[in-house]
N, CA, C and O atoms as CSV, one atom per row, in Angstrom:
chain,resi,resn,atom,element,x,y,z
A,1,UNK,N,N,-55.834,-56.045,1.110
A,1,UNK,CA,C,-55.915,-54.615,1.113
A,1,UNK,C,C,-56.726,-54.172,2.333
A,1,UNK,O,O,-57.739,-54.805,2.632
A,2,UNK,N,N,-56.307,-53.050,3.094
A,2,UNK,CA,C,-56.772,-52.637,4.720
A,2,UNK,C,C,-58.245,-51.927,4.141
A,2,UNK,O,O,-58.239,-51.851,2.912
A,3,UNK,N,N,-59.063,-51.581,4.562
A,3,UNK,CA,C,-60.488,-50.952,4.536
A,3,UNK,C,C,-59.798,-49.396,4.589
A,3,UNK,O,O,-58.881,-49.018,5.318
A,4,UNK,N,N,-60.382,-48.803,3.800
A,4,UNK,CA,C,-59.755,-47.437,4.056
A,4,UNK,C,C,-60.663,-47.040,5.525
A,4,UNK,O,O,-61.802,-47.391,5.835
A,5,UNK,N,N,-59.629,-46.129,6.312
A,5,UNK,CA,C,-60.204,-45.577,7.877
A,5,UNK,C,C,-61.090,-44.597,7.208
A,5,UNK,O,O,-60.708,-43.911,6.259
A,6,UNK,N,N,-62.461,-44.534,7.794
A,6,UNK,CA,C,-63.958,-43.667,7.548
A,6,UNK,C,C,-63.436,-42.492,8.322
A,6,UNK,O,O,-62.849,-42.751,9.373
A,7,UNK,N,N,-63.545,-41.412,8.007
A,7,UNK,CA,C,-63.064,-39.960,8.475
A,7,UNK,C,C,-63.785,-39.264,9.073
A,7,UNK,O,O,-64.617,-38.679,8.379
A,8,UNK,N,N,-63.817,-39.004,10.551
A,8,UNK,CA,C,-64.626,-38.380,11.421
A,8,UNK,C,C,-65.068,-36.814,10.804
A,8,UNK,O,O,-64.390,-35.924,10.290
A,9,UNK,N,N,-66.738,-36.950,11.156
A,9,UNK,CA,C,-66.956,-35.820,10.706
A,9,UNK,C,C,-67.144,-34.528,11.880
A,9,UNK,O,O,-68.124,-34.344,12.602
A,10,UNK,N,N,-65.804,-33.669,11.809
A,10,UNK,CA,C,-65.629,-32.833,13.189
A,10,UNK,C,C,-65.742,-31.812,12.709
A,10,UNK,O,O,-65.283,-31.075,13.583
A,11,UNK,N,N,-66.104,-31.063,11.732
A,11,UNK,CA,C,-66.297,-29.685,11.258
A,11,UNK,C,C,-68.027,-29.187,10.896
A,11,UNK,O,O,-68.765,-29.755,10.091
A,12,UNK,N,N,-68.257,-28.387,11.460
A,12,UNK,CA,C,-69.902,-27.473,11.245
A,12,UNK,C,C,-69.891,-26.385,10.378
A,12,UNK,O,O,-69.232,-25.365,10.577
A,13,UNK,N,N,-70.475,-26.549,9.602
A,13,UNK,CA,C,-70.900,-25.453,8.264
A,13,UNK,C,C,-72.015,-25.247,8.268
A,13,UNK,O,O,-72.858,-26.085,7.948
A,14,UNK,N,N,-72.321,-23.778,8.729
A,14,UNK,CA,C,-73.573,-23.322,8.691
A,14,UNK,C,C,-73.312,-22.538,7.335
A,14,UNK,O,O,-72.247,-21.958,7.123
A,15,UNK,N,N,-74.487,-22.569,6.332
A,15,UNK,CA,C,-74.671,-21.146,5.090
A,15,UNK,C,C,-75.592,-20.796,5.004
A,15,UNK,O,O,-76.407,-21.473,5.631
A,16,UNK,N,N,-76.043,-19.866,4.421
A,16,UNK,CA,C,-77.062,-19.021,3.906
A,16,UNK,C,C,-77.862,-19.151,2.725
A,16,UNK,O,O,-77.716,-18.213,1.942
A,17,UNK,N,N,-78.793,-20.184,2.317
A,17,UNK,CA,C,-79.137,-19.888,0.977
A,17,UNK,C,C,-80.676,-19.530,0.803
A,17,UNK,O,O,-81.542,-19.713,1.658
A,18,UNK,N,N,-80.851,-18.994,-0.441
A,18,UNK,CA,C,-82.456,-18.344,-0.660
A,18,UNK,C,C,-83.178,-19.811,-1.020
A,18,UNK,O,O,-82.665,-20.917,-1.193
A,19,UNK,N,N,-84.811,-19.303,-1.070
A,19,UNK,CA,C,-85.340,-20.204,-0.665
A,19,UNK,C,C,-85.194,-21.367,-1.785
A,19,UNK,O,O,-84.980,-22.557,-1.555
A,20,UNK,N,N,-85.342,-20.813,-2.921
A,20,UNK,CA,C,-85.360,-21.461,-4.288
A,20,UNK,C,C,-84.014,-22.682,-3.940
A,20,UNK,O,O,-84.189,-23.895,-4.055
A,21,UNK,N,N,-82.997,-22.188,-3.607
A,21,UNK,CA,C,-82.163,-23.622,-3.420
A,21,UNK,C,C,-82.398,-24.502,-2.235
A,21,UNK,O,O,-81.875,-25.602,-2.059
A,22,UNK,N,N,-83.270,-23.877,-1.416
A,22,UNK,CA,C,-83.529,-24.656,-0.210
A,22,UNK,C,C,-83.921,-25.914,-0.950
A,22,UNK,O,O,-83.441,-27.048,-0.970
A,23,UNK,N,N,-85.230,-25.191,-1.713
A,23,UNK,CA,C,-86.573,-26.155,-1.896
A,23,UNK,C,C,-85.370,-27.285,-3.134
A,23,UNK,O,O,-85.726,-28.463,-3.160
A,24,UNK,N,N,-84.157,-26.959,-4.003
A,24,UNK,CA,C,-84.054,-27.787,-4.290
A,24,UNK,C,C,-83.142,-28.610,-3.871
A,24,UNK,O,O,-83.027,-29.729,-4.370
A,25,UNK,N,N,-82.348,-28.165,-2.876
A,25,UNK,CA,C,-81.372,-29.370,-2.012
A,25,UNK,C,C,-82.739,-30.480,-1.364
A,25,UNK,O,O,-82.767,-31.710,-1.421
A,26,UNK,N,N,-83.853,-29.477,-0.723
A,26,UNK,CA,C,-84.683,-30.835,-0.135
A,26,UNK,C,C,-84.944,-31.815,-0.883
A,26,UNK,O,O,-84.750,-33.005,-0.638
A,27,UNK,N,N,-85.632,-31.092,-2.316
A,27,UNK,CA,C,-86.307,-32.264,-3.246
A,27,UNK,C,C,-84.867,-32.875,-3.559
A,27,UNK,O,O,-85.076,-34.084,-3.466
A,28,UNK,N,N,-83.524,-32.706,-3.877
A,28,UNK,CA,C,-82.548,-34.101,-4.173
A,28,UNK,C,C,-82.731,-34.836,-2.963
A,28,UNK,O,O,-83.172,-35.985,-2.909
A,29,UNK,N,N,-82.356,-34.090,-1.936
A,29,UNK,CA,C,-82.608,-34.909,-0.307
A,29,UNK,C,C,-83.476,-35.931,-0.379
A,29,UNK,O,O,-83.398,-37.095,0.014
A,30,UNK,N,N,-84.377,-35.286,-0.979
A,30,UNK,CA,C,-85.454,-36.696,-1.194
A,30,UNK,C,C,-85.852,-38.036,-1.856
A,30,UNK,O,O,-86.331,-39.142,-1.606
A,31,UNK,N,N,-85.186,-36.984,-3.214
A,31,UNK,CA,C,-84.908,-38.202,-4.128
A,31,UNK,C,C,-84.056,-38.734,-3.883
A,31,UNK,O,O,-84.467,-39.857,-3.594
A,32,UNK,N,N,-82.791,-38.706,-3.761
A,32,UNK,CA,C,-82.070,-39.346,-3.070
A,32,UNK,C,C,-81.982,-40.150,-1.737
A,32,UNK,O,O,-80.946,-40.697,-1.362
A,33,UNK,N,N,-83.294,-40.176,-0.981
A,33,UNK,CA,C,-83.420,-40.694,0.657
A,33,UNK,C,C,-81.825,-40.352,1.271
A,33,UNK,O,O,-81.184,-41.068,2.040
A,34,UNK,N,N,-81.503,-39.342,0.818
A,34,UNK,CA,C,-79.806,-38.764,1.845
A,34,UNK,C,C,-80.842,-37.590,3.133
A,34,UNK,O,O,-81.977,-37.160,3.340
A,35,UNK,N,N,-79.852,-37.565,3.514
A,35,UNK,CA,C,-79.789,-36.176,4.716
A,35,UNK,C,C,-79.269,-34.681,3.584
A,35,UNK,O,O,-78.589,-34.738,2.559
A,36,UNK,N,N,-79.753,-33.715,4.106
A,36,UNK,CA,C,-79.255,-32.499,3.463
A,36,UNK,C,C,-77.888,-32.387,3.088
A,36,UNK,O,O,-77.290,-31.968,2.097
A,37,UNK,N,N,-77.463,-33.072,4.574
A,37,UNK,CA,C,-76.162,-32.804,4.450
A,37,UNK,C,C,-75.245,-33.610,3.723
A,37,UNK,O,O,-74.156,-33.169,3.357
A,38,UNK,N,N,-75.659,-34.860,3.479
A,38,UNK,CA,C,-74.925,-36.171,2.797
A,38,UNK,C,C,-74.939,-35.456,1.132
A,38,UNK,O,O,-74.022,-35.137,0.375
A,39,UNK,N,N,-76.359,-35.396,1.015
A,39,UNK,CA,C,-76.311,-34.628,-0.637
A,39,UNK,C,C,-75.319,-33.409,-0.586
A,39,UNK,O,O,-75.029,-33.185,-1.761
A,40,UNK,N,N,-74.420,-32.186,0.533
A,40,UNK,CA,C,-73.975,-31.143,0.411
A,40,UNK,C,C,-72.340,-32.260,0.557
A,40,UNK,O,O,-71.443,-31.766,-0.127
A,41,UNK,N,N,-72.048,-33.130,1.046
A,41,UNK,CA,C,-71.226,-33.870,0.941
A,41,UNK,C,C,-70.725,-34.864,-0.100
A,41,UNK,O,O,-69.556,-35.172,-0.332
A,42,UNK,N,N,-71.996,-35.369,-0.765
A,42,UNK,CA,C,-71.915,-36.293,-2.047
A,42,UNK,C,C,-71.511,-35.223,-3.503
A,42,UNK,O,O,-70.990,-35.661,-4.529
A,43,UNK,N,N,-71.878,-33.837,-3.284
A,43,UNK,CA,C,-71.257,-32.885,-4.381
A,43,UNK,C,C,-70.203,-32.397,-4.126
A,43,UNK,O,O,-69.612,-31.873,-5.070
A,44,UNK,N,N,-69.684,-32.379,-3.033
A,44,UNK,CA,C,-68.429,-31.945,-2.285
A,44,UNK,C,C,-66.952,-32.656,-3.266
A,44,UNK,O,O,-65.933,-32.142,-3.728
A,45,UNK,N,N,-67.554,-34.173,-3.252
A,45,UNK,CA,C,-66.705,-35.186,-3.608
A,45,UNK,C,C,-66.450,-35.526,-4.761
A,45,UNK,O,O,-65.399,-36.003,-5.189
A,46,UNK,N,N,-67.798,-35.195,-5.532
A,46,UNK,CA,C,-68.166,-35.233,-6.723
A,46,UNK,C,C,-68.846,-36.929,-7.221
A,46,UNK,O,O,-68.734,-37.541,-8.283
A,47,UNK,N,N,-69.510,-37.261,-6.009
A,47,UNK,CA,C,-69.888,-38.723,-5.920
A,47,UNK,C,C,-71.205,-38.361,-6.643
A,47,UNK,O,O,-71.812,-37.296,-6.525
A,48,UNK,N,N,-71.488,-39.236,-7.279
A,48,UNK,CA,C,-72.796,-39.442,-7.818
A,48,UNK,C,C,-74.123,-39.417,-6.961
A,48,UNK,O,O,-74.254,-40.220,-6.036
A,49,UNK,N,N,-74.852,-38.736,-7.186
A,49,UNK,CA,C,-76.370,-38.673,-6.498
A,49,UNK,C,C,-77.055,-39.669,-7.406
A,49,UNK,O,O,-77.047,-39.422,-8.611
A,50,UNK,N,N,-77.759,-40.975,-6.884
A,50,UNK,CA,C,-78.371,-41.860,-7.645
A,50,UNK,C,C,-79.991,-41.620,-7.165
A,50,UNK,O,O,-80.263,-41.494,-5.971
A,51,UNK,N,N,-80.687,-41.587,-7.871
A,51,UNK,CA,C,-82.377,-41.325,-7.408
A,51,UNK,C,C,-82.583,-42.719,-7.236
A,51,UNK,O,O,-82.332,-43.639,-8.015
A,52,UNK,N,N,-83.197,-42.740,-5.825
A,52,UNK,CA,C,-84.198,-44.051,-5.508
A,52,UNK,C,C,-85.398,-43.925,-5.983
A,52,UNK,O,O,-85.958,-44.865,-6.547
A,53,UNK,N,N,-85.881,-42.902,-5.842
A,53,UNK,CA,C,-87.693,-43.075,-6.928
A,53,UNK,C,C,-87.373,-43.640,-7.674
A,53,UNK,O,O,-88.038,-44.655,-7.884
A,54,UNK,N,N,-86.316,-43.412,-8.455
A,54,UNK,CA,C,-86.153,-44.087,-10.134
A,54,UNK,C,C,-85.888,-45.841,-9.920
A,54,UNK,O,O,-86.171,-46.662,-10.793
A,55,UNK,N,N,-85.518,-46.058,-9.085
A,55,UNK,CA,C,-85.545,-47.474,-9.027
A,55,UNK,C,C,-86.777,-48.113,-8.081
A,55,UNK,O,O,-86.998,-49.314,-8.229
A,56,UNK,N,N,-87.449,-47.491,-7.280
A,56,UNK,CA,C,-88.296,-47.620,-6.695
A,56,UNK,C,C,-89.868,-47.682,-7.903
A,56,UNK,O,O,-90.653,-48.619,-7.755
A,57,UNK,N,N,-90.156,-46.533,-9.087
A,57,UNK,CA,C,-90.564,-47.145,-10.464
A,57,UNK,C,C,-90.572,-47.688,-10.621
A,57,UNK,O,O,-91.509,-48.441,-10.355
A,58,UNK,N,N,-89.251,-48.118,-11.439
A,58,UNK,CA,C,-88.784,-49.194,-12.121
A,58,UNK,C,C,-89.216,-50.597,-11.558
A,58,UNK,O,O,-89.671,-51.482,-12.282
A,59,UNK,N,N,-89.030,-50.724,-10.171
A,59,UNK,CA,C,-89.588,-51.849,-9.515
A,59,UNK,C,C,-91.054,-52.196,-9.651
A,59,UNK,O,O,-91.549,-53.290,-9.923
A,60,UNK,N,N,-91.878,-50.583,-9.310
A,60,UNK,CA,C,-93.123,-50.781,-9.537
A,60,UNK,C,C,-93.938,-51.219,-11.036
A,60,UNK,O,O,-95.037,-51.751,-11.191
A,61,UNK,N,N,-92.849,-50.731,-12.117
A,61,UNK,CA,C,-92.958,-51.411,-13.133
A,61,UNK,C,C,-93.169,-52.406,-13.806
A,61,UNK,O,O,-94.041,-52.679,-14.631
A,62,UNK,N,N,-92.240,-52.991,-13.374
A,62,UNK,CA,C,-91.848,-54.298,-13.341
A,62,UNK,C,C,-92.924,-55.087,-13.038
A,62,UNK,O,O,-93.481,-55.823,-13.852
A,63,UNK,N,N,-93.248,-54.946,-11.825
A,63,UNK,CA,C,-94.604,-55.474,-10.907
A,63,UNK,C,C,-95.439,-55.468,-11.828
A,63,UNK,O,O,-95.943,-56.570,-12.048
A,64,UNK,N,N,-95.838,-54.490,-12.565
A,64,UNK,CA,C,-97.418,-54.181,-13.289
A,64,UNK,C,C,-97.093,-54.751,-14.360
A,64,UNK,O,O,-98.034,-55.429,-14.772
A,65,UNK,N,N,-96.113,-54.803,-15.072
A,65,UNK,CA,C,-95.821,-55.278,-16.530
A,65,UNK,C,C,-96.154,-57.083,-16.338
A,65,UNK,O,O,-96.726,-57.831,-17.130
A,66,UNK,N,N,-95.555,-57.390,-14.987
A,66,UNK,CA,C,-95.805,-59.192,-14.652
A,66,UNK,C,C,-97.725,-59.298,-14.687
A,66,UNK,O,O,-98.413,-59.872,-15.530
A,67,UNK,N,N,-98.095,-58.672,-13.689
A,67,UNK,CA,C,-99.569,-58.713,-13.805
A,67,UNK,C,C,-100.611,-58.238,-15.017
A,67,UNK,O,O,-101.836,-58.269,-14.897
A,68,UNK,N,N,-99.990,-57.850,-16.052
A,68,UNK,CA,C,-100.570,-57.675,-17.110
A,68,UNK,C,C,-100.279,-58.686,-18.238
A,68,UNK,O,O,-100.995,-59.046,-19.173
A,69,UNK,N,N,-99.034,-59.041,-17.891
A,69,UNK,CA,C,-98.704,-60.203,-18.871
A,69,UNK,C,C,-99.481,-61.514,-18.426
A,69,UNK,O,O,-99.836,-62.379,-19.226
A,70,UNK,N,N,-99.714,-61.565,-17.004
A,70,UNK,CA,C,-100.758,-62.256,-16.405
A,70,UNK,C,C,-102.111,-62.524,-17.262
A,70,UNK,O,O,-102.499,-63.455,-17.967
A,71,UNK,N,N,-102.506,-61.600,-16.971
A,71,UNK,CA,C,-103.866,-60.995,-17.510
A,71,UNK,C,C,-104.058,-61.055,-18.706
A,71,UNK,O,O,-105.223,-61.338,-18.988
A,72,UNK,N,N,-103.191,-60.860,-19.798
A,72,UNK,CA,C,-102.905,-61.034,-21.009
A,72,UNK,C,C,-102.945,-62.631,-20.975
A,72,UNK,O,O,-103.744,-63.205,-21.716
A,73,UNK,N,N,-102.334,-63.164,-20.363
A,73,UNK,CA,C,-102.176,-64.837,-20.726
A,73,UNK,C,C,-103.669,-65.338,-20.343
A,73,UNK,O,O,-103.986,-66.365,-20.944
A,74,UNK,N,N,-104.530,-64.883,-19.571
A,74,UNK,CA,C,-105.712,-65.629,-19.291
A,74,UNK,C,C,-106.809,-65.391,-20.128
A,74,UNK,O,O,-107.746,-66.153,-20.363
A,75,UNK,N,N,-106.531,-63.851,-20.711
A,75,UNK,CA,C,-108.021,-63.370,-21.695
A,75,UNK,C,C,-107.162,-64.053,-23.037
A,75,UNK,O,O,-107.455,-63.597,-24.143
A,76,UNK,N,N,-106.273,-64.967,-22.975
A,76,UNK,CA,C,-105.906,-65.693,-24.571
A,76,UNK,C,C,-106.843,-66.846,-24.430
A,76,UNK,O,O,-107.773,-67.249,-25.128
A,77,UNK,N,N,-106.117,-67.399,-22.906
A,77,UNK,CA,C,-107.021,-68.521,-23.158
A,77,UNK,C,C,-108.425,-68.867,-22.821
A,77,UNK,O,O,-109.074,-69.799,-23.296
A,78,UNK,N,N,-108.757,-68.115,-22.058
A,78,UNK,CA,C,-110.259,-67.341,-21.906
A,78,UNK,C,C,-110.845,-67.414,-23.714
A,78,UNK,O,O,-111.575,-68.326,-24.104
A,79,UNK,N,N,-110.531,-66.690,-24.299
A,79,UNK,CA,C,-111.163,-66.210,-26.037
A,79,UNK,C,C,-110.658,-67.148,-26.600
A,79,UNK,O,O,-111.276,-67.237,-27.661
A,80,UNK,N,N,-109.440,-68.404,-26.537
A,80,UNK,CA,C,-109.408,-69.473,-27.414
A,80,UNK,C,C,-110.225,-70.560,-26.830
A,80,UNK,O,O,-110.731,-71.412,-27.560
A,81,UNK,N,N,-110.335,-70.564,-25.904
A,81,UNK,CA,C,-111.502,-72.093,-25.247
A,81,UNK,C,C,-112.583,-71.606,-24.738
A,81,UNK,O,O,-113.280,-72.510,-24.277
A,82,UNK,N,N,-113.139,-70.332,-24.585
A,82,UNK,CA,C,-114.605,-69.413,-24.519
A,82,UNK,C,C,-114.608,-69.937,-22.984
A,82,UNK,O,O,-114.089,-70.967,-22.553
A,83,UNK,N,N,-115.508,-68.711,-22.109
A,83,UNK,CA,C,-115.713,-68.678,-20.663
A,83,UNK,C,C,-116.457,-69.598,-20.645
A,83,UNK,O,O,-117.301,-69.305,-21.492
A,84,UNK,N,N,-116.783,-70.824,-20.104
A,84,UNK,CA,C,-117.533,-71.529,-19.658
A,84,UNK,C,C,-118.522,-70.954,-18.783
A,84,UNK,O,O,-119.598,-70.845,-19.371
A,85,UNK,N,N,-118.551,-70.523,-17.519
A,85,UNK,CA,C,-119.459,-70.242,-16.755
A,85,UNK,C,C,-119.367,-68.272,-16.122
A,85,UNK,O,O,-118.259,-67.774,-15.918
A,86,UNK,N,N,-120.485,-67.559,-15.939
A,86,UNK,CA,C,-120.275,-65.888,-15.469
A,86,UNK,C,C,-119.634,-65.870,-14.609
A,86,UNK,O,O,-119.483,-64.720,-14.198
A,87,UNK,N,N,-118.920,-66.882,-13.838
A,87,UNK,CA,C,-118.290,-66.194,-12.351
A,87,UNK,C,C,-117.125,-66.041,-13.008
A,87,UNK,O,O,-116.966,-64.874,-13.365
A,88,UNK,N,N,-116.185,-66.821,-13.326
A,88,UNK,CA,C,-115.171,-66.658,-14.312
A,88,UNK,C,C,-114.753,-65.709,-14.871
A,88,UNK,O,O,-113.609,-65.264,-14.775
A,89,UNK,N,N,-115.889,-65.163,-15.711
A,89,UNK,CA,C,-115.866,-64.169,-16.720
A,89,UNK,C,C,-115.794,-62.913,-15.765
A,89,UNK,O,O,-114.786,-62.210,-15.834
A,90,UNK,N,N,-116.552,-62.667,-15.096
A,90,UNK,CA,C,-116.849,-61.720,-13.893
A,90,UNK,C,C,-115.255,-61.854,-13.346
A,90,UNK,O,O,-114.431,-60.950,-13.208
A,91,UNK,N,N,-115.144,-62.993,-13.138
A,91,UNK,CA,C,-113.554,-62.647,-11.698
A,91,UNK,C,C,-112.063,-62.073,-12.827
A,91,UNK,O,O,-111.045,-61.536,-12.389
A,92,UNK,N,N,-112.328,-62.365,-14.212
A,92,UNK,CA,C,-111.606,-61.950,-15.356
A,92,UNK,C,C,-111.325,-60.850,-15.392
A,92,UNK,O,O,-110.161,-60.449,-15.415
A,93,UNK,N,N,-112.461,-60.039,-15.407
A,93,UNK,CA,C,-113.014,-58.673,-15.692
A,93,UNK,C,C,-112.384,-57.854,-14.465
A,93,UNK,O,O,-111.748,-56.836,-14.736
A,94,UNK,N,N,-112.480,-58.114,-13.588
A,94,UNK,CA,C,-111.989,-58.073,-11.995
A,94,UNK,C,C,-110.526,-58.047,-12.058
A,94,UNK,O,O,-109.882,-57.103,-11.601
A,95,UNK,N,N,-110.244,-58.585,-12.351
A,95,UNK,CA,C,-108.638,-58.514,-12.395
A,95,UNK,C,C,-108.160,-57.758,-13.426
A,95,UNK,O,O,-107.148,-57.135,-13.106
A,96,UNK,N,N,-108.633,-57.542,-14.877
A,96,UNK,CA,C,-108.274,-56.736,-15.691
A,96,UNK,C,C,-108.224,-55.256,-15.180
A,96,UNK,O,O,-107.278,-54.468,-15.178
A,97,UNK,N,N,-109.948,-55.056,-14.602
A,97,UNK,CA,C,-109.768,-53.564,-13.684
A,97,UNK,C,C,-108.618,-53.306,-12.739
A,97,UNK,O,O,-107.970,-52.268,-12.603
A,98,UNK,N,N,-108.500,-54.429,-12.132
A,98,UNK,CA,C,-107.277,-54.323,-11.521
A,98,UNK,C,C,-106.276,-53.910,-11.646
A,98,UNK,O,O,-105.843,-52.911,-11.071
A,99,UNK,N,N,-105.573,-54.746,-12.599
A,99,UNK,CA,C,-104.432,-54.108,-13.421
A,99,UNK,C,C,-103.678,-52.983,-14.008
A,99,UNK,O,O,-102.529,-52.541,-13.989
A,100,UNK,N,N,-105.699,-52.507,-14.939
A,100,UNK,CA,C,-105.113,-51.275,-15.168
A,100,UNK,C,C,-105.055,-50.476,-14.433
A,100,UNK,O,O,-104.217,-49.631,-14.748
A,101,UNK,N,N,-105.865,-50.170,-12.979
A,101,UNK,CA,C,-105.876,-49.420,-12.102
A,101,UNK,C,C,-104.335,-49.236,-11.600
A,101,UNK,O,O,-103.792,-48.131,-11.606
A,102,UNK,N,N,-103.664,-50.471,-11.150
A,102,UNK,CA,C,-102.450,-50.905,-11.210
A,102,UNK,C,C,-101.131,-49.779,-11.467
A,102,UNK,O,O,-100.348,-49.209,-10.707
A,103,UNK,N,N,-101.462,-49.802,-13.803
A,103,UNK,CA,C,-100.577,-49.186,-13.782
A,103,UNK,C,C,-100.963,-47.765,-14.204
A,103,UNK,O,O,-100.193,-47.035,-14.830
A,104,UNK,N,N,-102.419,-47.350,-13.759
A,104,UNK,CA,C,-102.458,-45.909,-13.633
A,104,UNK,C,C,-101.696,-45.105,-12.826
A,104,UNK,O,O,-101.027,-44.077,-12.924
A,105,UNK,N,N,-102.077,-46.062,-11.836
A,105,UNK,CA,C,-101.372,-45.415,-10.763
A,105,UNK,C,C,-99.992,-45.400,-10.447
A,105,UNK,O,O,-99.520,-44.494,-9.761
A,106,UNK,N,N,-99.139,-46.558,-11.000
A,106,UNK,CA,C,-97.870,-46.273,-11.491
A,106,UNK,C,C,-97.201,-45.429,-11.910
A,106,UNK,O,O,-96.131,-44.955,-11.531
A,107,UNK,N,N,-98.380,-45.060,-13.394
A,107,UNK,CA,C,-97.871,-44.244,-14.407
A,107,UNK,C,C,-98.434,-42.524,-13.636
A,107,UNK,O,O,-98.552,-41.524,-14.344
A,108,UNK,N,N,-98.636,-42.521,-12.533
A,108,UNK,CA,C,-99.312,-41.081,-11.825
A,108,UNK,C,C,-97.916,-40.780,-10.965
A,108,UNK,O,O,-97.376,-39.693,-10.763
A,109,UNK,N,N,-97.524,-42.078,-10.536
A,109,UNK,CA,C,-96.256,-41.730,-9.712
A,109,UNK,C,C,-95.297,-41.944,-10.547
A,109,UNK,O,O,-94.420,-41.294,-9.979
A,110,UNK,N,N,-94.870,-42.308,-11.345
A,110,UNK,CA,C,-93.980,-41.751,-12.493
A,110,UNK,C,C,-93.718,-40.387,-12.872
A,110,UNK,O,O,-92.697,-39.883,-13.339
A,111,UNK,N,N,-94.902,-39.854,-12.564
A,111,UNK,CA,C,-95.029,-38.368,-13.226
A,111,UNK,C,C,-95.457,-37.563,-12.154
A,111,UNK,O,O,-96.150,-36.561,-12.333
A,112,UNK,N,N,-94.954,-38.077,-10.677
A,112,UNK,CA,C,-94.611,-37.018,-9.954
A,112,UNK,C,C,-96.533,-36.903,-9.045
A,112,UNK,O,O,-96.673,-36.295,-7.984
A,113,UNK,N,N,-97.234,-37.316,-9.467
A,113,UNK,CA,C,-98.574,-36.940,-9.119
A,113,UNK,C,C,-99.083,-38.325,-7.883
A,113,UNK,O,O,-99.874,-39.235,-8.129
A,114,UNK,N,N,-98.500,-38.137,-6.862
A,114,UNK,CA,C,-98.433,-39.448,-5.631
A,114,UNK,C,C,-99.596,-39.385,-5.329
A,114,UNK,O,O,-100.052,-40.138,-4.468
């Protein structure tokens, strides 16, 4: 099967819109990492607008959920065979802050607050 031929883009459309749709073609623009114009083209077609934040999350998710399950696995065996010595316990503690700092801040950009 031939590649379908990509269709030169030779036509200019200037429009007019108030500000309220400006501000929300930018924010899809954004979420989407498209150009203004790709998003005024991707509705044109009726192609799906997919959000990269949302997978860009999800990734960061992911990340924090591994390092907590981390963290989780060491304060088991930390409290079933007891800290032997304070540096330990100290570098424990250290990484737990970590973590949750981790997915505060995850959970801040989840909700829009970068």
């Amino acid at each position: 099967m031939k590649r379908a031929q990509k269709k030169r883009k030779s036509r200019i459309v200037s429009l007019r819109i108030d500000e309220d749709d400006f501000a929300r073609l930018d924010a899809l623009a954004k979420q989407t990492s498209c150009s203004r114009g790709e998003v005024l083209r991707r509705c044109l077609t009726g192609a799906q607008l997919k959000s990269t934040i949302d997978a860009q999350a999800l990734t960061e998710v992911s990340r924090v959920h591994a390092n907590l399950n981390r963290i989780g696995g060491l304060l088991k065996l930390a409290i079933r065979e007891g800290i032997s010595d304070r540096s330990t316990s100290h570098r424990l503690n250290l990484e737990l802050l970590d973590s949750v700092m981790d997915v505060r801040r995850a959970v801040n950009r989840l909700a829009g607050q970068r």
